[in-house]
C-alpha positions in Angstrom: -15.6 28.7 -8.4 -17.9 26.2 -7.0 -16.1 23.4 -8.7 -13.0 24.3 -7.2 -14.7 24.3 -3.4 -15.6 21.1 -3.8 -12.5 20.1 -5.3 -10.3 21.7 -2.5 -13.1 20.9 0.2 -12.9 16.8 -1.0 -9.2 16.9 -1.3 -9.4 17.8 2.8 -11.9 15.2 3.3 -9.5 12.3 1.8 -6.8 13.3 3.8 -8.6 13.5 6.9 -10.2 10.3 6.8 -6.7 8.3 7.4 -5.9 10.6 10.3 -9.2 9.1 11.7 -8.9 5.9 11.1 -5.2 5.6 12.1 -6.1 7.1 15.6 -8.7 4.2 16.1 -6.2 1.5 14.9 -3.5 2.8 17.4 -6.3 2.1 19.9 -7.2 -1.1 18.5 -3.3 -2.3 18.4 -4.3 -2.7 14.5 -2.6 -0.2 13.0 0.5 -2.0 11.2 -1.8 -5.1 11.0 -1.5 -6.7 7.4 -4.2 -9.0 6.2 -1.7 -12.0 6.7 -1.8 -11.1 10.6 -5.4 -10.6 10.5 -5.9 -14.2 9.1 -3.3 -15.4 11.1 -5.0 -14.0 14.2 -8.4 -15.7 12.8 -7.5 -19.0 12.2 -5.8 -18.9 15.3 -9.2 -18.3 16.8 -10.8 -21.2 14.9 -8.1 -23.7 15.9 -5.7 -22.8 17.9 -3.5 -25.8 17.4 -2.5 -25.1 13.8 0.8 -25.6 12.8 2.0 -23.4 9.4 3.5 -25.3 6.8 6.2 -22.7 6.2 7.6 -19.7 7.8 9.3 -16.8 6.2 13.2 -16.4 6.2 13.5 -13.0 7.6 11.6 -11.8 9.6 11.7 -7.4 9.9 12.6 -6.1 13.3 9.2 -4.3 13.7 5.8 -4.0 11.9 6.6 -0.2 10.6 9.7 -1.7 8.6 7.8 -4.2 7.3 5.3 -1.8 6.0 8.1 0.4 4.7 9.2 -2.6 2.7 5.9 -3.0 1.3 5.7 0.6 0.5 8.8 1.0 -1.9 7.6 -2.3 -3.4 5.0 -0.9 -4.4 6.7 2.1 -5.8 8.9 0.4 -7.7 6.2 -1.7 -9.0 4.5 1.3 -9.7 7.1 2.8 -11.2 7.9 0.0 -13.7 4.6 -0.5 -14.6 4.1 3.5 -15.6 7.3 3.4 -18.0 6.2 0.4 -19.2 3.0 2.1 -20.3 4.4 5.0 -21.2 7.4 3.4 -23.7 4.6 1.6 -25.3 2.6 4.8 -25.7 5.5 6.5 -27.1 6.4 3.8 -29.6 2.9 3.6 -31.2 2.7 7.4 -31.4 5.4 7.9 -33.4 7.0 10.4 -31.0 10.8 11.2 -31.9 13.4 9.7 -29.5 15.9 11.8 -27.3 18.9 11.5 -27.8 21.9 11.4 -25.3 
């Protein structure tokens, strides 16, 4: 029983933590801020005549596309990575194939 308080009462705990900080990068005008931006806005500081060498092609419309984007790339990186993994498993395991 105890286990499973700490379980449920650290599960709470993770998910509260993002509300948190999320409310204090609204207020910083950080919250869709990228580590490119944030060295951007560094080495702006430093020299504020640097020119980049290369910009990107398309550009997304706002910062919450743009972090959408990243977000299904990483699922479907995810993703290919896990069947990846789990084919392999499968094939050394000697675990009958379905089939169709």
């Amino acid at each position: 029983m105890r286990k499973n308080l700490v379980l449920i009462l650290g599960f709470f705990l993770l998910t509260a933590i993002p509300f948190f900080m999320s409310h204090k990068a609204k207020q910083d005008g950080t919250l869709f801020m990228g580590t490119d931006d944030q060295a951007e806005k560094i080495i702006n500081e430093i020299r504020a005549d640097y020119m980049p060498w290369v910009h990107p092609l398309w550009k997304p419309p706002s910062a919450e596309i743009e972090s959408l984007l990243f977000g299904i790339q990483a699922a479907i990186g995810a993703g290919l990575i896990g069947y990846c993994l789990g084919y392999h498993r499968a094939k050394h395991t000697g675990s009958p194939r379905r089939k169709a």
